[in-house]
C-alpha positions as CSV (number, residue, x, y, z in Angstrom):
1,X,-90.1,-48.6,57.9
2,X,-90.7,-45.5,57.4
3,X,-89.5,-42.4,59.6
4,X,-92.2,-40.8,61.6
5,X,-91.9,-37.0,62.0
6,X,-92.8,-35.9,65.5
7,X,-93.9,-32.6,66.1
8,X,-92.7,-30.3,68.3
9,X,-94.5,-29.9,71.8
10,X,-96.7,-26.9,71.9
11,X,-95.2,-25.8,75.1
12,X,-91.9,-24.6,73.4
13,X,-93.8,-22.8,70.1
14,X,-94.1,-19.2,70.4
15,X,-97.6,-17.5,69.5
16,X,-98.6,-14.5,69.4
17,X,-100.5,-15.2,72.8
18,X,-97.2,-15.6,74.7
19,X,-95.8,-12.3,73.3
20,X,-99.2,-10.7,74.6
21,X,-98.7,-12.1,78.2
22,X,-94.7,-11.4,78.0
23,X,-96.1,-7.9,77.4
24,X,-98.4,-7.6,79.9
25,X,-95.8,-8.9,82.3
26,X,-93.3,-6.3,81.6
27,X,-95.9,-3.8,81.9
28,X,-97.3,-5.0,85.2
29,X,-92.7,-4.7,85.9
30,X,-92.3,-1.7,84.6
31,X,-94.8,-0.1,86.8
32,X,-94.1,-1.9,90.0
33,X,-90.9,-0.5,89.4
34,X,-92.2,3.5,88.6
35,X,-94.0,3.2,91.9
36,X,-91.0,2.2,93.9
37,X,-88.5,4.7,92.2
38,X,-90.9,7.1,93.0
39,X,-91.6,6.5,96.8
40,X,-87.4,6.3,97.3
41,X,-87.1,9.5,95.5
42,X,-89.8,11.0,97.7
43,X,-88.0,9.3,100.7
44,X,-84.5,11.1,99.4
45,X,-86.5,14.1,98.7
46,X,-87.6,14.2,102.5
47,X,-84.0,13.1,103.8
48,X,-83.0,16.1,101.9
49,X,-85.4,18.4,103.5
50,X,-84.5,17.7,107.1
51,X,-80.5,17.9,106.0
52,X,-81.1,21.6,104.5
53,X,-83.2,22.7,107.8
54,X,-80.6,20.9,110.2
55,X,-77.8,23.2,108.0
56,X,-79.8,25.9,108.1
57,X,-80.3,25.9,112.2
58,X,-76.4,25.3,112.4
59,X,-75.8,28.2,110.5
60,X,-78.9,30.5,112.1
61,X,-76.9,29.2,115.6
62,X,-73.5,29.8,114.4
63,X,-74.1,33.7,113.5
64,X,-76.3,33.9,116.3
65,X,-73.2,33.1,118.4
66,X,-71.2,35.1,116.9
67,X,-73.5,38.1,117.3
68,X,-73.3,37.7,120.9
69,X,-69.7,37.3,120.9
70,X,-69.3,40.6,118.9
71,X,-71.3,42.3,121.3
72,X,-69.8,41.0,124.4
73,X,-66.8,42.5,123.2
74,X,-68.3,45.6,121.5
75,X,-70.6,47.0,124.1
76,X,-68.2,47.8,126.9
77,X,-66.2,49.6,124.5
78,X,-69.0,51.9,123.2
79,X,-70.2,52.7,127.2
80,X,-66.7,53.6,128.1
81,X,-66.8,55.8,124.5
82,X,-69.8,57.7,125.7
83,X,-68.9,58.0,129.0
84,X,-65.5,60.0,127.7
85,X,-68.0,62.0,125.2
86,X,-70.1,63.1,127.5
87,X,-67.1,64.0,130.3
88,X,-65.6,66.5,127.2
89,X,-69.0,67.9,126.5
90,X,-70.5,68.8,129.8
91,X,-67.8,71.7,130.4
92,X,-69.1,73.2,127.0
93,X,-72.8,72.4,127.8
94,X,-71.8,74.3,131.1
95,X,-70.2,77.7,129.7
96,X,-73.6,77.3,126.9
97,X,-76.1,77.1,129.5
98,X,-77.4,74.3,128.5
99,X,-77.9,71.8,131.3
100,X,-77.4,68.0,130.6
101,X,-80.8,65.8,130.8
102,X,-80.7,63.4,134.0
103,X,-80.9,59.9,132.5
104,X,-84.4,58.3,133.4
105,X,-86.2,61.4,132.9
106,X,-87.3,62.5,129.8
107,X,-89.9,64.9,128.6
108,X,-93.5,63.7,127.8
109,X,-94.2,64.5,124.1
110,X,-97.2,66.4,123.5
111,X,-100.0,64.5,121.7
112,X,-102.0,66.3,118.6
113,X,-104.8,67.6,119.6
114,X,-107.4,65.3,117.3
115,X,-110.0,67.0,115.1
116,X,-113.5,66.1,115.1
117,X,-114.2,64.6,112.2
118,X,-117.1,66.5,110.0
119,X,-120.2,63.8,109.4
120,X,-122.7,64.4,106.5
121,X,-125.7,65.9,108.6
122,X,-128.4,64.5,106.2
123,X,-128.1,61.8,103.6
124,X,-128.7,61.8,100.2
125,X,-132.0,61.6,98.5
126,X,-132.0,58.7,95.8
127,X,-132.4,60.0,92.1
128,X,-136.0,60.3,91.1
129,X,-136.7,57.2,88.6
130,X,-138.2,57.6,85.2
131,X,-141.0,56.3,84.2
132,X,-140.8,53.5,81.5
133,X,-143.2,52.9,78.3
134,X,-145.3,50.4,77.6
């Protein structure tokens, strides 16, 4: 008897057809894939956005507080100093002549009297054209 050789199944060959379709498949992969990296890196992008605006209105709050503290404690202190500077100044304002302005009342400025503004009385003529040759 003589041996038979069996072949094979074509299932389990590999032809240049399957290496085209195992190509196109990881193309087809490789770009689902792009697509999604690039919608979560949008989706970090914005997440990163609103973090940097929610620091930025802490910080905008925090100095804005601060502000307000300073001059809670600021102000009183420069009313009380003007009050003394003007108690030590109105005996010399007194012996100069010179009589301290009432607060509330101050003296209207004086507005510029306006110019009338010159206007061209005729207009001018256009320039005379020349003739052309035929």
């Amino acid at each position: 008897m003589a041996a038979v050789k069996r072949k094979k199944p074509a299932a389990s060959e590999t032809t240049l057809r399957h290496v085209w379709l195992a190509g196109l498949g990881l193309v087809v992969l490789a770009r689902r894939e792009a697509i999604a990296a690039a919608g979560r890196s949008i989706g970090r992008v914005d997440a990163l956005q609103q973090r940097v605006r929610d620091f930025a209105d802490d910080a905008r709050s925090n100095v804005r507080g601060g502000i307000e503290n300073v001059r809670d404690q600021v102000e009183p202190k420069v009313v009380k100093f003007s009050a003394e500077v003007e108690a030590r100044l109105a005996p010399v304002l007194d012996k100069l002549g010179l009589k301290k302005p009432k607060r509330g009342q101050r003296k209207a400025r004086k507005t510029a009297a306006k110019k009338p503004q010159s206007r061209r009385v005729a207009a001018r003529k256009p320039a005379a054209r020349r003739a052309r040759k035929a």
